[in-house]
C-alpha positions as CSV (number, residue, x, y, z in Angstrom):
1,X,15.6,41.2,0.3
2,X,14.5,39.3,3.2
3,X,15.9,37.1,5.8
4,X,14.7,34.3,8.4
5,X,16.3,33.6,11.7
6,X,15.5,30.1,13.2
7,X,17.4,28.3,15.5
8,X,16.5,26.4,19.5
9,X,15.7,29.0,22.3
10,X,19.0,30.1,23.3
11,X,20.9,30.5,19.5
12,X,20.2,33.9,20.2
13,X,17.8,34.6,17.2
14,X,16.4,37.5,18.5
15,X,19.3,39.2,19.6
16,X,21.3,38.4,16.2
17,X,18.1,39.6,14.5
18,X,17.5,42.9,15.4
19,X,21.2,43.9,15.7
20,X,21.5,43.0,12.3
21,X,18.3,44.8,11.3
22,X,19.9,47.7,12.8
23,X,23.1,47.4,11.3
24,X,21.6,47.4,7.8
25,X,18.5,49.8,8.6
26,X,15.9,47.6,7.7
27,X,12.8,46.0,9.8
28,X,12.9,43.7,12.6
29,X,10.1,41.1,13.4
30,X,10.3,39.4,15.9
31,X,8.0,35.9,16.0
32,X,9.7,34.6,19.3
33,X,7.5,36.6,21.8
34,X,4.3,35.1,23.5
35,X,1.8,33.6,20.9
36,X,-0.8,36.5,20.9
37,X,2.5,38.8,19.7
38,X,3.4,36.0,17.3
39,X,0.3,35.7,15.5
40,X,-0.4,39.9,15.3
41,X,3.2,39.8,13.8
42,X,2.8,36.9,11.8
43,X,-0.9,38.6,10.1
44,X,1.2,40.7,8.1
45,X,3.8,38.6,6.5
46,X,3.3,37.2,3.5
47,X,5.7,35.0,1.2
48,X,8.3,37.4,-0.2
49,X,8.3,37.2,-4.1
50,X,11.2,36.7,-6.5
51,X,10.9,40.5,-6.8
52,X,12.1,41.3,-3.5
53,X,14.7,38.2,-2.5
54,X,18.0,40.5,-4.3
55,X,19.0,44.0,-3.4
56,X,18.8,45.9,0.1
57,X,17.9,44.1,3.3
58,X,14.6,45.2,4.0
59,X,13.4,42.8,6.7
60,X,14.8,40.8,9.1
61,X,12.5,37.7,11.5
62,X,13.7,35.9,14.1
63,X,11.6,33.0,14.6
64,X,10.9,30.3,17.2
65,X,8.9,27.3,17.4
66,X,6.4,28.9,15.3
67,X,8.2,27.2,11.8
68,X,6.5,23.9,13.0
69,X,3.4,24.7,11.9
70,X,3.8,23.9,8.4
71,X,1.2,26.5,7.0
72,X,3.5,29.1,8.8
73,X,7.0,27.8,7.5
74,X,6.1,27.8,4.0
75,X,4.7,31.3,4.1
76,X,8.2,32.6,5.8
77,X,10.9,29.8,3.8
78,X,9.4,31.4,0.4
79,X,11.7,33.9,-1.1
80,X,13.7,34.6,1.6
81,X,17.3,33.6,2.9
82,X,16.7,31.1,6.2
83,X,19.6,30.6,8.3
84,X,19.4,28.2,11.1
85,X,21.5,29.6,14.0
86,X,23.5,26.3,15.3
87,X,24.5,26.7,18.9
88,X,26.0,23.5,20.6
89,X,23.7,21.8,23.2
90,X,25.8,23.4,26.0
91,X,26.4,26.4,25.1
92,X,22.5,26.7,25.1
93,X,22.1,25.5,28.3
94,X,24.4,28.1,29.7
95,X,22.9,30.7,27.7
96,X,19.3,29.7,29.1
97,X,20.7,29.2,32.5
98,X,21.9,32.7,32.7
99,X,18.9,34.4,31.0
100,X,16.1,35.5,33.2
101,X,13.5,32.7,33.9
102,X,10.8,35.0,32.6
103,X,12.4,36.0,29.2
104,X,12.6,32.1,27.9
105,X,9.6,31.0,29.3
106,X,11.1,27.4,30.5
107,X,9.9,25.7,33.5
108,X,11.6,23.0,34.9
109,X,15.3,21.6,34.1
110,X,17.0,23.5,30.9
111,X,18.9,20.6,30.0
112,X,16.3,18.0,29.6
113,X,14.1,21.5,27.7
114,X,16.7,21.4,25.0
115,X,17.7,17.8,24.8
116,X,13.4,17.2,24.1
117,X,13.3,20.5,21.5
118,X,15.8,19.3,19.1
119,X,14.9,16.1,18.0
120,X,11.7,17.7,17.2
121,X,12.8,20.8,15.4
122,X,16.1,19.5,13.7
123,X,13.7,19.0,10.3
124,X,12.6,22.7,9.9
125,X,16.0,24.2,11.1
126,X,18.0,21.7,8.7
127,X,15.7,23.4,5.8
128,X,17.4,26.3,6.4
129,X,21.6,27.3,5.7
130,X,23.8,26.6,8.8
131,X,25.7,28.9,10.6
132,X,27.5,28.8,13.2
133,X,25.9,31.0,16.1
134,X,28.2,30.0,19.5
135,X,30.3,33.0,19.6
136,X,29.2,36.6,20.1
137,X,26.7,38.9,18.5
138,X,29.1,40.0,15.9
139,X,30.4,37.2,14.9
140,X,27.6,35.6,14.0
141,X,26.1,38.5,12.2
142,X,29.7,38.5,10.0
143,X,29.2,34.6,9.0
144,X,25.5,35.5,7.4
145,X,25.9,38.9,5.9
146,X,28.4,37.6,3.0
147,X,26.0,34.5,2.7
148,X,22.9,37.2,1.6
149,X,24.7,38.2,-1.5
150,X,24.1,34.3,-2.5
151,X,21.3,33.8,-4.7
152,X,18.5,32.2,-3.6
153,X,17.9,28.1,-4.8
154,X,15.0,27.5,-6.7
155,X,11.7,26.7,-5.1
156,X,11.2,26.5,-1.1
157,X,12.7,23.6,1.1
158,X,10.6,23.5,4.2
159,X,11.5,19.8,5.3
160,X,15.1,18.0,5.6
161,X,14.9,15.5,8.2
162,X,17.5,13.0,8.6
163,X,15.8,10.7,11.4
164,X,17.0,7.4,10.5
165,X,15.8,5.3,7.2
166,X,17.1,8.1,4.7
167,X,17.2,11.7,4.4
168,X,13.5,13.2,3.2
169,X,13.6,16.4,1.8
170,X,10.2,18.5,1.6
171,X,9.2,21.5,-0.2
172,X,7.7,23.4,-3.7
173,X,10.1,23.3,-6.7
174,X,13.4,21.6,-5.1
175,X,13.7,18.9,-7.6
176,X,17.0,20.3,-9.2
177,X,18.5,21.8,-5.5
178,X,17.5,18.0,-4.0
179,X,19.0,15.5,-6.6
180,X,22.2,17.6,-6.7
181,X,22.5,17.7,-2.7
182,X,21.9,14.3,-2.8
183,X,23.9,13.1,-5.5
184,X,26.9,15.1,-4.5
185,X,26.1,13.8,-0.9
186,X,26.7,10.4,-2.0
187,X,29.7,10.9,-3.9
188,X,28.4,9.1,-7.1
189,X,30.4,9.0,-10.3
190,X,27.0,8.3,-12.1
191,X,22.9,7.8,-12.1
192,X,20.6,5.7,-13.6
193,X,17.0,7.5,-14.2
194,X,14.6,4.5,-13.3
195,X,11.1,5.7,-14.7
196,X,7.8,4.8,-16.5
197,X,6.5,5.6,-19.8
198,X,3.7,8.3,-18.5
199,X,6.9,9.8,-16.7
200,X,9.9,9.1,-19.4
201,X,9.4,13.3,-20.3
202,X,9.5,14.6,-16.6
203,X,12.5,11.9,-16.4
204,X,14.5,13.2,-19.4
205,X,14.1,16.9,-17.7
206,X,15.3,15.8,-14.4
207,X,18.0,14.2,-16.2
208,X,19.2,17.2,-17.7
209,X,18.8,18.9,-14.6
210,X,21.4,16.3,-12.7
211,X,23.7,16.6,-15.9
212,X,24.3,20.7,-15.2
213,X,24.0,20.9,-12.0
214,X,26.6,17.8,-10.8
215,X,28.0,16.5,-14.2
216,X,27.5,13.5,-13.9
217,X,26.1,11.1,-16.9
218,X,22.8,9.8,-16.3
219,X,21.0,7.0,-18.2
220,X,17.4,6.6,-18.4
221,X,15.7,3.7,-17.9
222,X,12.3,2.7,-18.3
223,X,9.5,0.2,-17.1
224,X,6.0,0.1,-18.1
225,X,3.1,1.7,-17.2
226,X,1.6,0.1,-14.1
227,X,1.2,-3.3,-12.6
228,X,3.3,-4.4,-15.3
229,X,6.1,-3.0,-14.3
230,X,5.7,-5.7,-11.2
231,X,6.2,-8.6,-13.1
232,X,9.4,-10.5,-12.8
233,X,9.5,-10.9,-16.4
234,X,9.7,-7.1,-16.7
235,X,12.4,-6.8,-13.9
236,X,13.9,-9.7,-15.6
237,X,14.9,-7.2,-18.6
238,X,15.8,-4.3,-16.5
239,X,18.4,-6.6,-15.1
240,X,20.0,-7.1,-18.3
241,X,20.0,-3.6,-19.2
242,X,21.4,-2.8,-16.0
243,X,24.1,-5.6,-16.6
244,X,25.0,-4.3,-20.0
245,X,25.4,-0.9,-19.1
246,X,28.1,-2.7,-16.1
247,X,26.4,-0.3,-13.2
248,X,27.9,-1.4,-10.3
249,X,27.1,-1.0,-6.5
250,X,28.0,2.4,-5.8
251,X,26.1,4.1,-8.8
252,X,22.3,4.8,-7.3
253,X,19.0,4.2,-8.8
254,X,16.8,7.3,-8.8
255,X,13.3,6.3,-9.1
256,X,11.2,9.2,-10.3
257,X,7.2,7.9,-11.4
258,X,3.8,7.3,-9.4
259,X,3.7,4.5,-6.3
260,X,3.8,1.8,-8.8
261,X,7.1,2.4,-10.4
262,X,8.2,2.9,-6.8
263,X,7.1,-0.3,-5.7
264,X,9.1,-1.8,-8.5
265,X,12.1,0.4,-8.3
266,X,12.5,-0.3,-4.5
267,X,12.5,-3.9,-5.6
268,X,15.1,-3.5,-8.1
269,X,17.0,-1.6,-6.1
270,X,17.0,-4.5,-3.3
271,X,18.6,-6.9,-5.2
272,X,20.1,-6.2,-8.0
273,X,24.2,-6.8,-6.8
274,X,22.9,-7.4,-3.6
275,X,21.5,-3.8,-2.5
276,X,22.2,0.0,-4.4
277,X,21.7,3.0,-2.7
278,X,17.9,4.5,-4.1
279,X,16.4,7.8,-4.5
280,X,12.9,8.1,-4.6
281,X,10.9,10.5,-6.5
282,X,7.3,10.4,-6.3
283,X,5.3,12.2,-8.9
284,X,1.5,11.5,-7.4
285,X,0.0,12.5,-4.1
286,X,-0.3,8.9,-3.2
287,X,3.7,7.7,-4.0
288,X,4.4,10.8,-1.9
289,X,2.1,10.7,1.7
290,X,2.6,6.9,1.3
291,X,4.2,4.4,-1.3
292,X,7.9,6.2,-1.0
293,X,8.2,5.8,2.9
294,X,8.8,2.8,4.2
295,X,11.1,1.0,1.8
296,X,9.1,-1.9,0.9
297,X,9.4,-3.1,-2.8
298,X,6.9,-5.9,-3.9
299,X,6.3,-7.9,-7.1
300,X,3.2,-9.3,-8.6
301,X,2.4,-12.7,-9.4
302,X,-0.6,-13.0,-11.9
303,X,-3.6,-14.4,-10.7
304,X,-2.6,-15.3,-7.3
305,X,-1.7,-11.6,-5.0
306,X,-0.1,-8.5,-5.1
307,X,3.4,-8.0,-3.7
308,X,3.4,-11.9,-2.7
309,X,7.2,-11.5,-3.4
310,X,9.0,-8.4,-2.0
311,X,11.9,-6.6,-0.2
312,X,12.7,-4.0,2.1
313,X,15.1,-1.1,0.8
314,X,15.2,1.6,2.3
315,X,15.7,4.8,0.0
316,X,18.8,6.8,1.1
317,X,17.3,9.8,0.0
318,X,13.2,11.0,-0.7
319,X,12.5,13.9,-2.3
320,X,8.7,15.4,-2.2
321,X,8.6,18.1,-4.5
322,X,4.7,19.0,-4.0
323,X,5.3,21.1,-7.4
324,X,5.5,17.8,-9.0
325,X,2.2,17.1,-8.5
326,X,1.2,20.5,-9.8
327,X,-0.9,19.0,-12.6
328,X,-1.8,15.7,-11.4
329,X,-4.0,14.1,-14.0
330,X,-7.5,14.1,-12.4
331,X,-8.9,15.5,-9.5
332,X,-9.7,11.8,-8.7
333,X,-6.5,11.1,-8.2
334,X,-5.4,13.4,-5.6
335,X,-8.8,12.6,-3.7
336,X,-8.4,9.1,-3.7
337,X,-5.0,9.4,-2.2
338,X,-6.4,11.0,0.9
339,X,-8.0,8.0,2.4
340,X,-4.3,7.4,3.1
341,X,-4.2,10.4,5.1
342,X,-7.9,9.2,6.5
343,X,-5.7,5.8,7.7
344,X,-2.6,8.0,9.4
345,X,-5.5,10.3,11.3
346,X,-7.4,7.3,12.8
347,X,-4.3,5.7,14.3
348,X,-3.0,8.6,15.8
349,X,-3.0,11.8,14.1
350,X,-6.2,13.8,14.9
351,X,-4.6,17.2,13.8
352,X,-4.3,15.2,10.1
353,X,-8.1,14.4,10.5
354,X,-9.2,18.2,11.5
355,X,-7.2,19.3,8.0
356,X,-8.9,16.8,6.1
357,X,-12.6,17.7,7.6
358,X,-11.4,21.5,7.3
359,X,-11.1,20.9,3.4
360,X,-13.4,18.3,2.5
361,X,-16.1,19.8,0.8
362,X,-13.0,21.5,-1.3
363,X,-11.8,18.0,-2.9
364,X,-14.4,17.2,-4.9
365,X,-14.3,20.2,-6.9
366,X,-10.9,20.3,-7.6
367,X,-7.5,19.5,-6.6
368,X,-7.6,19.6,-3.1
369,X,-5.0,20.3,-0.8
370,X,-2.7,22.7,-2.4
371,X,0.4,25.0,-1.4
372,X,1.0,25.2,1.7
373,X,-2.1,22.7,2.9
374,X,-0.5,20.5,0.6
375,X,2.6,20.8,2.3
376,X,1.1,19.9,5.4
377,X,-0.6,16.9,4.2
378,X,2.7,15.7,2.8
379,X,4.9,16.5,5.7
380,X,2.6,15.0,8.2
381,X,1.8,11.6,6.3
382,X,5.9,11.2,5.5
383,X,6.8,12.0,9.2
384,X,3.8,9.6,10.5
385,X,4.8,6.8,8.2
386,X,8.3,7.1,8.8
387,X,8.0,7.3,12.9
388,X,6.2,3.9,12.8
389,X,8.8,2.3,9.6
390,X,11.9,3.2,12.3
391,X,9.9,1.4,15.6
392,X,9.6,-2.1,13.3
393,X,11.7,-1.4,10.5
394,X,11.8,-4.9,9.0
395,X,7.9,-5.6,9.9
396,X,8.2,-7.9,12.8
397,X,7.4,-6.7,15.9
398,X,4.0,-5.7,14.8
399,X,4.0,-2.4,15.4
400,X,4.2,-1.6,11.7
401,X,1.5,-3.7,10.8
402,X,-0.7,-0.5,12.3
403,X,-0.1,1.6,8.3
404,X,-2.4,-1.9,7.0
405,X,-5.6,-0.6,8.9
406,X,-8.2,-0.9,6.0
407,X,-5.7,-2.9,3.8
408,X,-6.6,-6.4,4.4
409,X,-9.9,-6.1,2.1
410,X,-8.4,-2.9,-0.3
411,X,-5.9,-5.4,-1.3
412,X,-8.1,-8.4,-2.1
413,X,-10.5,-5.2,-3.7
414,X,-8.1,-4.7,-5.9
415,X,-7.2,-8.1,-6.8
416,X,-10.6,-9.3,-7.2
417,X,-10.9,-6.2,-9.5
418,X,-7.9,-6.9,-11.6
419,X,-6.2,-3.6,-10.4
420,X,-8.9,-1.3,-12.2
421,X,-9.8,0.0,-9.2
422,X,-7.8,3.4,-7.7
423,X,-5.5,2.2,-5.0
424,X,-7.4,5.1,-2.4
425,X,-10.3,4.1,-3.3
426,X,-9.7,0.5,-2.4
427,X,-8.6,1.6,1.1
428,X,-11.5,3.6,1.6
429,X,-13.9,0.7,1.4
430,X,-11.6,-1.2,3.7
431,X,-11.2,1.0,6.1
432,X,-15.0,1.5,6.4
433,X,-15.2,-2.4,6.5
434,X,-12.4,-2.3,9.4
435,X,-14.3,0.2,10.8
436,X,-17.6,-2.1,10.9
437,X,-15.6,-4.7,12.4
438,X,-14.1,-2.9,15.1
439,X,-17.5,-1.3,16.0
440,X,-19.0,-5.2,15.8
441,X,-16.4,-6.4,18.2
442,X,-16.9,-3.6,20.8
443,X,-13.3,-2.4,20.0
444,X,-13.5,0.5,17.6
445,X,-15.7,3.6,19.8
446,X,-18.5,4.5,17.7
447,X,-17.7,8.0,18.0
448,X,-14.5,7.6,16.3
449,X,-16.0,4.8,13.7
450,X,-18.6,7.6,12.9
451,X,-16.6,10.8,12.3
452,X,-14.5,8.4,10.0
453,X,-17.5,7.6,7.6
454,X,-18.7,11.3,7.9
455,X,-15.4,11.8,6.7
456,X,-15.0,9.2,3.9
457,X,-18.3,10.4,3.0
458,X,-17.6,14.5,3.0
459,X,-14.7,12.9,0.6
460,X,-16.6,11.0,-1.7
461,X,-14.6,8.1,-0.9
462,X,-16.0,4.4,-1.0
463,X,-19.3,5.5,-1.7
464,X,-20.2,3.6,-5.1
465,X,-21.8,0.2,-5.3
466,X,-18.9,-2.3,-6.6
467,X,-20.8,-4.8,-8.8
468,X,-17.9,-7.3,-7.9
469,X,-18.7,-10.5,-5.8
470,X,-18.6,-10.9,-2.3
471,X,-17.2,-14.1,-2.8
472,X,-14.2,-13.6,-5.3
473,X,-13.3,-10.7,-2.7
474,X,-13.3,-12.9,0.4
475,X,-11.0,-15.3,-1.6
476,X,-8.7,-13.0,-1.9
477,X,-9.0,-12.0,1.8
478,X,-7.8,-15.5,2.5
479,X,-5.0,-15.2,0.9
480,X,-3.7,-12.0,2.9
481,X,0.2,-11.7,3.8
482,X,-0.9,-11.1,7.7
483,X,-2.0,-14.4,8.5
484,X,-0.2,-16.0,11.4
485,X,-0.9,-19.7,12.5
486,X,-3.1,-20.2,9.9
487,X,-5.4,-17.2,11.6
488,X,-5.8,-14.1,9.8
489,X,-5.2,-11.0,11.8
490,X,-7.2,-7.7,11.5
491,X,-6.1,-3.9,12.1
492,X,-8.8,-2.3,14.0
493,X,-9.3,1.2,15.3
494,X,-9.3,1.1,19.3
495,X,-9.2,4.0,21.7
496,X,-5.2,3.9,22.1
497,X,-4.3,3.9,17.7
498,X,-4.8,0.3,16.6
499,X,-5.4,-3.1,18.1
500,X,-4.5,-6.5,16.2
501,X,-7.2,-9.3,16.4
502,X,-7.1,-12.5,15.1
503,X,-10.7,-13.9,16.1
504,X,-13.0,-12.1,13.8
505,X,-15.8,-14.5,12.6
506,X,-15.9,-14.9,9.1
507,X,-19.7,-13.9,9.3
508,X,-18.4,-11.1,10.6
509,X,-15.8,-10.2,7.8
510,X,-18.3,-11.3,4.8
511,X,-21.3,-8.6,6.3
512,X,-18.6,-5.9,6.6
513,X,-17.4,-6.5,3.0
514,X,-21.5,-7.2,1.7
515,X,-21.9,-3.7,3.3
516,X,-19.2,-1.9,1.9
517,X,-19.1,-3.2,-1.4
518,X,-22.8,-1.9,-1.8
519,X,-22.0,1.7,-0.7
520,X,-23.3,4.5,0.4
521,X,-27.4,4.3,-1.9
């Protein structure tokens, strides 16, 4: 058996760490030194197995900031018991105030140290079982011991961040550990199981899983495959299911299926009595880096747009269980999910963009990212989306409008295409039409424009000819949800994230689309 310390500079991780290793005989490693001694420390961990996480305690880590790399906090999370060492705010300051400036490495004002490290870290230590660490030595060594004779949960939560808009949880076979938290969080007498057909098996499991583990009774309800699933018509019946079954305002809505069902299940959610709490359980790559953050729920009407009727809603609860994408149908899938991830690097996350290039070559071959670069993908996209959702939650200010870079012509792509057409795939011809654009109008650097499309390209993503019309596209491109004053506005890529323009020539617009409709030869 193995244990994981974590906890702000000052909770004493170190100290509690290697007392407690001596106390027990076992190993102490200590991952709270400078970052040469982290990483030699660090080379030889590896994820404990199931094997090892019951009987003597063999090794005990104290760990610092080095849990927010996400590569690293999966390796340590896995098989092992985490406690997060909880130390009030002041109690840290006077700890650091009294320790020698040399041992904590701090430089300026303690205070204003710790008050900046929290917000930042709260996610990863929240992963991890609370104790209580603001007394001595001793005493916090006697609140974890009894806690290591607890078995282990199934699976490894390396994310639970609470940062406004709904708790996400994070992490590799959580499903059963999550819904139960979260159900028993929101003191519910009862859940209904939103799902689609493709799903309606993983549903009926998850079902049984909330049934043992909180008692509750759950009903399953199901939607269609799809677009379908958008109609009102089809929303129309879920209604009347919903009012026959008398589920009333406090009972939630679990939506477990791919970013489609989620769409629709955020919609429902919205309005039926008015608002119901939601829990969202995404089931592809896509519904997890993208469709299940943000809240938005949209309906389809036929022949005219996508989402032309929607609400916002947000989920009290997301749960990304990357194991739940384990055997996502196709390799195509996953890859065309990632020009999602291509959109959150180019308006501010480079370190997303270096993963991707790291690994591109991989995704065509097979189901690229996976385990723990997975997890990174995941957690960065979520905490990305949802830090730009929380600065214009209800889409007005503008700031949001920055997570439609690329969408203005994947959304009329997909339209003009009758929906055929992979929702990533979409977006990677309209970012590299956005990207055209912005180069055009002198406000996209070509540096940046070109390590996109080396990118997109490396990806295989938006490189086909689309034997669709320029013209039927462009029609739908007038009909966009961004206009303003009759003008329609364009996300662009500029040297500070985005830039909003409404004075593209249409010239302008119908090359970009002519030239990314006819691919990559």
């Amino acid at each position: 058996m193995e244990t994981v310390l974590v906890g702000a500079p000052g909770c004493g991780a170190r100290g509690v760490g290697r007392a407690l290793a001596e106390r027990r005989g076992a190993r102490f490693v200590d991952l709270t030194g400078n970052a040469a001694h982290r990483m030699d420390a660090l080379s030889g961990l590896r994820a404990a197995d199931a094997a090892r996480a019951t009987g003597a305690l063999r090794t005990v880590i104290a760990a610092d900031h080095v849990v927010a790399d996400p590569s690293v906090r999966t390796r340590l999370y896995r098989g092992r018991h985490v406690f997060w060492l909880d130390v009030p705010v002041d109690h840290l300051v006077e700890r650091l105030r009294v320790a020698r400036r040399q041992d904590t490495g701090i430089r300026g004002d303690v205070r204003a140290f710790i008050v900046e490290h929290l917000p930042a870290y709260l996610p990863y230590y929240h992963a991890a079982v609370r104790v209580d660490a603001s007394g001595s030595i001793n005493d916090t060594i006697a609140e974890i011991e009894p806690r290591l004779l607890e078995p282990l949960d199934d699976g490894t939560l390396v994310l639970r961040a609470e940062l406004g808009g709904g708790l996400v949880e994070l992490g590799e076979g959580i499903l059963a550990s999550s819904l139960t938290h979260v159900l028993r969080h929101l003191a519910a007498d009862r859940c209904i199981l939103l799902t689609s057909a493709r799903s309606r098996a993983r549903a009926e499991d998850a079902a049984e899983l909330v049934r043992s583990g909180t008692g509750l009774p759950v009903d399953v309800e199901e939607l269609p495959d799809g677009e379908p699933a958008k109609l009102l018509d089809e929303q129309g019946r879920l209604f009347r299911r919903l009012a026959a079954g008398r589920v009333d305002r406090r009972t939630p809505l679990v939506a477990l299926g791919d970013d489609v069902l989620l769409e629709a299940a955020t919609f429902a959610a919205a309005v039926w009595l008015r608002g119901v709490p939601l829990v969202a359980v995404p089931v592809t790559t896509l519904g997890m880096i993208d469709t299940s953050i943000g809240g938005k729920g949209g309906i389809d009407l036929p022949g005219v747009g996508r989402n032309l009727l929607g609400a916002i809603h947000q989920p009290v609860a997301t749960i990304l269980d990357v194991a739940l994408v384990a055997d996502e149908g196709q390799v195509d899938d996953r890859r065309a999910a990632l020009a999602e991830a291509v959109k959150y690097g180019l308006i501010g996350d480079d370190r997303l963009l270096s993963l991707l290039e790291s690994g591109a070559s991989e995704a065509q071959d097979r189901a690229w990212p996976s385990g723990s670069e997975l997890l990174e993908l995941v957690e960065r996209c979520a905490l990305d989306k949802r830090r730009l959702v929380m600065l214009d939650e209800r889409d007005t200010t503008g700031v949001r409008m920055a997570l439609n870079l690329g969408h203005t012509l994947s959304h009329a792509l997909e339209a003009a295409t009758g929906y055929r057409l992979r929702h990533g795939e979409a977006v990677a011809y309209g970012l590299r039409a956005a990207l055209d654009i912005g180069t055009s109008l002198g406000v996209t650097p070509k540096a940046t424009a070109a390590r996109a499309v080396r990118l997109l390209d490396r990806l295989a993503l938006g490189t086909g000819r689309l034997d669709v019309p320029v013209a039927d596209v462009l029609e739908f491109v007038e009909a966009d949800k961004k206009r303003r004053d009759g003008r329609l506005r364009w996300v662009l890529v500029d040297t500070d994230g985005v830039a909003i323009r409404d004075d593209v020539p249409a010239s302008m617009v119908q090359a970009a689309a002519a030239k990314a409709l006819a691919g990559r030869g």
